[in-house]
Each structure stands twice: as structure tokens, then as C-alpha cells.
C-alpha positions as CSV (number, residue, x, y, z in Angstrom):
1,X,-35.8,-120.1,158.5
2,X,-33.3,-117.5,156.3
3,X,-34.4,-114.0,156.2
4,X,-35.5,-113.2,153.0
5,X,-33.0,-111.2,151.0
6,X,-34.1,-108.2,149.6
7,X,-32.8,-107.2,145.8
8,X,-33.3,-103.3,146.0
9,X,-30.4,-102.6,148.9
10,X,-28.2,-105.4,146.9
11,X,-28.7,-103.3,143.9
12,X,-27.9,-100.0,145.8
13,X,-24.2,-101.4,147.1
14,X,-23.9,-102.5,143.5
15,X,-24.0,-99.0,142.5
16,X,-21.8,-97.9,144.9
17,X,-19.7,-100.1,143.8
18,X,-19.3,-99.2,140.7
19,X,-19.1,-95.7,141.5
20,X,-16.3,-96.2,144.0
21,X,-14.0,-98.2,141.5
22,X,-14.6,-95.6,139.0
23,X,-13.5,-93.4,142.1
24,X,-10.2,-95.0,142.5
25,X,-9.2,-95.6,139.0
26,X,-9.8,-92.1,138.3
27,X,-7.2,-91.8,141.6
28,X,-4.8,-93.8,140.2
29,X,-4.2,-92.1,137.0
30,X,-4.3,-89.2,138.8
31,X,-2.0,-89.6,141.2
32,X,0.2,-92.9,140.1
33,X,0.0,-91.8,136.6
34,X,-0.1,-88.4,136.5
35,X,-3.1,-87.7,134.6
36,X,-3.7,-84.3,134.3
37,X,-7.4,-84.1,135.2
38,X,-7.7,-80.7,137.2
39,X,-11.3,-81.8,138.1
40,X,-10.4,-84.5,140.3
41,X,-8.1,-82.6,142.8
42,X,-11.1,-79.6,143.1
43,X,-13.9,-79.6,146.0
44,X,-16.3,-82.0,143.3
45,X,-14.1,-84.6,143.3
46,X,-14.2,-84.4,147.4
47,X,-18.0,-84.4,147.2
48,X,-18.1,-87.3,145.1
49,X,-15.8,-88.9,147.5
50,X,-18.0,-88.4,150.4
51,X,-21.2,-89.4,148.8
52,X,-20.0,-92.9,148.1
53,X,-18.9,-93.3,151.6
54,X,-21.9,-91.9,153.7
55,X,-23.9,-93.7,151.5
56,X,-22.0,-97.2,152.1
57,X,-22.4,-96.1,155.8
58,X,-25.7,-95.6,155.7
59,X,-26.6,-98.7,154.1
60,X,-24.9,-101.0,156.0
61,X,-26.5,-100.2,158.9
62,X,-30.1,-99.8,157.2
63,X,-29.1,-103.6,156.5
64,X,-27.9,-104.6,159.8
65,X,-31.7,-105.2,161.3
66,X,-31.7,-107.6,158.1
67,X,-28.7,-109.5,158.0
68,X,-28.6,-112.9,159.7
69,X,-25.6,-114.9,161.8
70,X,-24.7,-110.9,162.7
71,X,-21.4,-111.9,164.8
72,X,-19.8,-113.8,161.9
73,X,-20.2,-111.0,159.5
74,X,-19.2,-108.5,161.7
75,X,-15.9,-110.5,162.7
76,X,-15.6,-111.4,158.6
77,X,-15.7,-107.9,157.6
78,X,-13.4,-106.6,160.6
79,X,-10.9,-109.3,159.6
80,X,-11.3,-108.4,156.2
81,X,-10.4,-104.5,157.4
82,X,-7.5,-105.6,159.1
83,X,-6.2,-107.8,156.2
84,X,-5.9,-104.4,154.0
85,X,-3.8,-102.8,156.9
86,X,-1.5,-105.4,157.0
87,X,-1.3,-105.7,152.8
88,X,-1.0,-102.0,152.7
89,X,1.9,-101.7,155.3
90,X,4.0,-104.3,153.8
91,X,3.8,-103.7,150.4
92,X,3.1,-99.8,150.0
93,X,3.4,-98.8,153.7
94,X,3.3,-95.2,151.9
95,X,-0.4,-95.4,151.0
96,X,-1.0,-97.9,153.9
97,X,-4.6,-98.0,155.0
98,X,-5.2,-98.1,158.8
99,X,-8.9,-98.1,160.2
100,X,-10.2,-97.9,157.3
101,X,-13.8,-98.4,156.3
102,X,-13.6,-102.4,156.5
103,X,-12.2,-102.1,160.0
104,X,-14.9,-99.9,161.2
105,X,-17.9,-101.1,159.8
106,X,-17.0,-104.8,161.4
107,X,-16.4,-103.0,164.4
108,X,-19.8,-101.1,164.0
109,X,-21.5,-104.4,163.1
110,X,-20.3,-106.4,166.3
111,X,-21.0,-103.1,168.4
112,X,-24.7,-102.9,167.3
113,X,-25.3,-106.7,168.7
114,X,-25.5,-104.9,172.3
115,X,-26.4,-101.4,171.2
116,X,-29.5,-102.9,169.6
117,X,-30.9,-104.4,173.2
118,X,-31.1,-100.3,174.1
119,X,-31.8,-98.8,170.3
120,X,-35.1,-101.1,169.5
121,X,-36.9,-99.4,172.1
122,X,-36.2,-95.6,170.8
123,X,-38.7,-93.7,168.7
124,X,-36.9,-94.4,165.3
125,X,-38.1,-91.1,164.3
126,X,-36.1,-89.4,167.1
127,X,-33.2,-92.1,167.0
128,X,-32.9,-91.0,163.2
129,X,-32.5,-87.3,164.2
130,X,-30.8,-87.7,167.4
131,X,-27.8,-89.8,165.3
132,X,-27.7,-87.6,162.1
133,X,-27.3,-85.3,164.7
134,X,-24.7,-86.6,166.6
135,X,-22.3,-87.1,163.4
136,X,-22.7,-83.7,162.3
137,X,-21.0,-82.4,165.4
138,X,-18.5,-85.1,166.1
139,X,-18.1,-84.7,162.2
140,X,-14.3,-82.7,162.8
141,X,-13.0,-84.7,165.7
142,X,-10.4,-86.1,164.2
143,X,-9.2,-82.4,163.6
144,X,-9.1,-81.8,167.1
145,X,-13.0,-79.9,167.2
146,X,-16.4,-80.6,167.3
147,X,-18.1,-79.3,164.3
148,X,-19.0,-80.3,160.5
149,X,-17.1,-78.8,157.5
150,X,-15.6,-75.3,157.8
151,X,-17.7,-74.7,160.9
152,X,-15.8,-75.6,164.2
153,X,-17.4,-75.0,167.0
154,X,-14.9,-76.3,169.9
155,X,-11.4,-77.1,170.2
156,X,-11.2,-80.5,171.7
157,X,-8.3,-81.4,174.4
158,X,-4.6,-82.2,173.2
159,X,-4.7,-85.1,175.6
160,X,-7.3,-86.7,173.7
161,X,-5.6,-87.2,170.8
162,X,-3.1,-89.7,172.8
163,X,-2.5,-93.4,171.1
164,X,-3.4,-96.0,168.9
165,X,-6.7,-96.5,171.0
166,X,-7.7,-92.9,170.6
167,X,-6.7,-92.7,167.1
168,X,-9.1,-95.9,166.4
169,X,-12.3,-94.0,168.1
170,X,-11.2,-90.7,166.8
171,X,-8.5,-88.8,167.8
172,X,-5.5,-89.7,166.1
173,X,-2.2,-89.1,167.0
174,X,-0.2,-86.6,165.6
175,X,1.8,-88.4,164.0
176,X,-0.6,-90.6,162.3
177,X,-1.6,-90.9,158.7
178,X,-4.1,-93.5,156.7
179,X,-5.2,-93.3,153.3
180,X,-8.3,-94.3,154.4
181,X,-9.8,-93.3,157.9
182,X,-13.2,-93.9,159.0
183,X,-12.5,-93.9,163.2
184,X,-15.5,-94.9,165.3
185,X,-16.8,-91.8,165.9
186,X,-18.4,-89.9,164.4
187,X,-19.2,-92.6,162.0
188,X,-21.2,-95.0,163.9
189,X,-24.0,-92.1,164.5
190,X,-23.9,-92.4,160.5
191,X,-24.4,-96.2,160.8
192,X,-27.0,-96.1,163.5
193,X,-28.7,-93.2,161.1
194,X,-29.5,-96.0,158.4
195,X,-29.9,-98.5,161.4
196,X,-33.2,-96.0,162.4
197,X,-34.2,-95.7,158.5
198,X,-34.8,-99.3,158.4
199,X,-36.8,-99.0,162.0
200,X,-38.7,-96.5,160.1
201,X,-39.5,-98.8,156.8
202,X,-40.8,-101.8,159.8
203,X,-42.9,-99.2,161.8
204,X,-44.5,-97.7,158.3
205,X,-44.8,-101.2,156.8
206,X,-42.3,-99.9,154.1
207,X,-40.0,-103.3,153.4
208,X,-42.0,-104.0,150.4
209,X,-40.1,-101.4,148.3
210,X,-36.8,-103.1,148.7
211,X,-38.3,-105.8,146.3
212,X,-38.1,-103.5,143.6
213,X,-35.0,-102.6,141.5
214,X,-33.7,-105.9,140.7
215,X,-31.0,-106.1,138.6
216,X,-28.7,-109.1,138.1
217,X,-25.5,-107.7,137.5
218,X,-25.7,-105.2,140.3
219,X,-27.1,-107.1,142.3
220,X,-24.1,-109.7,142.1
221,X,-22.1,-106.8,143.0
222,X,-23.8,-105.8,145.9
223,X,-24.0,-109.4,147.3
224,X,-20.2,-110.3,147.0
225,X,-19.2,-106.5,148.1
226,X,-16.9,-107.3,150.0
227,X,-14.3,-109.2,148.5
228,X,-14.8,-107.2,145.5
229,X,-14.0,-104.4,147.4
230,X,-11.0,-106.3,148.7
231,X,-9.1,-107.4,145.4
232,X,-10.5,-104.2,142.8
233,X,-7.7,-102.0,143.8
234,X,-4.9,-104.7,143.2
235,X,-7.1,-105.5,139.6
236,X,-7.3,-102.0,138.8
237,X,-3.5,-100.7,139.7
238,X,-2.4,-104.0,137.5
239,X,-4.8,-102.6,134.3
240,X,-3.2,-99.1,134.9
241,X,0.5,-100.4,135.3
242,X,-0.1,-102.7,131.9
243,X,-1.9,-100.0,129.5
244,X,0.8,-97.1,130.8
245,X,3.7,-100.1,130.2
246,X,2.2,-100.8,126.5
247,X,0.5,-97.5,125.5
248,X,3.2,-94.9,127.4
């Protein structure tokens, strides 16, 4: 029998959606055009950033304990991750996007297929905490320290940060450089955050409030996220590059 599919998440990711497009066209003038909005290069613009992606985050892995035929979509979005980074490096290898956020939600999606044998049995409660926890101080990793923010707590080893392997679960290289980066960790404590949330909803009989919001035209966005998340940065550099070409 299919699971029944629930409008109010759908909704949600449409949001997102249209937040993060707004996001990157406001990017592109920006920086490919040269718009001179101050705004967007100060700390607000950086929040607004981050609150689209936790959020994504979050939500895909509230929806994970939802979502059917789990290994296809985690191999779908992974290949879908992977497709950018080989777009990105051939045809602008200087805003090439390498483990980005497709790449590691896949990868988050396939690794909760065996995580979930040992999560289901935590309190969700404490799995919740215990994961929110756990991203706020792998949070600077990637900087070389465990910490969140401006608040490092410990410098990590050098020899961590050794290879492409590393790099994927956290500790870049050097010499490395993506335009978008979401490694492993600290992010799948994140994932496993919403994948607790959803625990929560079972446990408090809470899944009838994801019948509300319904919303067509969000919803459509939310349920074909991901190739619209795949072609709307090709769509919206093309609209910039024609208005700039006819309007100067």
C-alpha cells in the first residue's frame, strides 16, 4: 500500500524553495552583475543563507521515516548531487560545487537505512537533544575546531584534514574550495535532528497536522524539489544574462 503523502511538509519545501531562488538570484546580480546591494554581503544576508539550509536539513530527515522505496531516492538524489559537481567543473570549474547539499543528503538518506535499525529504539526526546547537540559542536570542523559560530572550543588535528575522503566527512583539504559544502558531519546530526522530530509527531500522535497547509502551487514545488533545484540556477543565470544583454 503507498504511504500517504502528507501536503503540509510538501508545502514547507515549496517555501524553501522559493526562498532559496530568491536567494540565488539576489547572488547573481550581486556577484555576476554587480548589483550594488550592500545588504546582501552583511551578516543578514549570511543568516538568511543559513536558515534556508538548516531548514532543508531538517526537513528532509523529518521526512525520511515517511518516504517510501528509501534506497532509490537516496541513490536518485546522491546521483543528482554528483551530476552538479561534474556540470559545475566543466563548465564554471570557478564556482564548481563539490559535496554539495544534493551529494550529502543522498548520502544521509542511504546512511539512515542502517542507522535507523539502532535510532528507532532511542527516546526521540533525547535522540532530538543528543543530535542538535552533536551539530552544534561539530558545527566548525571544517575550520579545523570543534565549536559553533565565533566560539571554538578545540583545535582539531592537522592530520585530519588529509584527502578527498576527509574533505567529504568534514575536513577538507587545504587546498580545497566548493561553492557549496555541506560535508557529512556535522550535518547529518542536523538530519537525524528532524529524523527525531518526526519520532516525536508518531509518539505524540501529531501526524495529523501535516494535513493542513495545503497549497497547490507550493505544494508542486515541494514535490518535484529536486529537479527544480537542479535546472533553477541555469534558468535564473539565463534571465539575468538576457535582461543585463537588453536593459544594460
Amino acid at each position: 500500500m503507498a504511504r500517504k503523502r502528507y501536503p503540509l511538509p510538501d508545502t514547507f519545501r515549496g517555501v524553501l524553495l522559493v526562498a532559496m531562488m530568491l536567494y540565488h538570484l539576489t547572488w547573481d546580480l550581486v556577484h555576476l552583475h554587480d548589483v550594488p546591494w550592500m545588504w546582501f554581503l552583511s551578516d543578514g544576508a549570511k543568516v538568511w543563507q543559513q536558515i534556508i539550509a538548516w531548514s532543508f536539513v531538517l526537513l528532509s530527515g523529518f521526512c525520511w521515516p515517511l518516504g517510501k522505496s528509501k534506497w532509490r531516492r537516496g541513490l536518485v538524489v546522491s546521483a543528482g548531487g554528483w551530476i552538479i559537481t561534474a556540470v559545475t567543473l566543466l563548465v564554471i570549474p570557478a564556482e564548481r560545487v563539490v559535496f554539495g547539499v544534493l551529494t550529502f543528503l543522498g548520502a544521509a538518506m542511504l546512511a539512515m537505512i542502517p542507522l535507523d535499525k539502532l535510532l528507532r529504539h532511542c527516546n526521540p526526546v533525547v535522540g532530538m537533544l543528543c543530535s542538535l547537540a552533536c551539530f552544534v559542536l561539530l558545527r566548525n570542523v571544517s575550520s579545523g575546531y570543534l565549536g559553533f559560530g565565533m566560539w571554538n572550543l578545540l583545535k582539531l588535528p592537522e592530520g585530519w584534514y588529509a584527502n578527498i575522503v576527509t574533505t567529504f566527512f568534514g575536513f577538507p583539504t587545504a587546498a580545497f574550495f566548493s561553492r557549496d559544502y555541506f560535508p557529512f558531519l556535522p550535518w547529518i546530526f542536523l538530519f537525524c535532528t528532524g529524523y527525531f522530530m518526526q519520532k516525536l509527531f508518531v509518539r505524540y500522535h501529531l501526524n495529523h497536522v501535516l494535513t493542513y497547509g495545503k497549497c497547490p502551487p507550493l505544494e508542486f514545488l515541494g514535490r518535484h524539489s529536486l529537479i527544480i533545484y537542479m535546472v533553477h540556477q541555469p534558468i535564473l543565470y539565463g534571465i539575468c544574462a538576457a535582461w543585463f544583454a537588453v536593459f544594460g
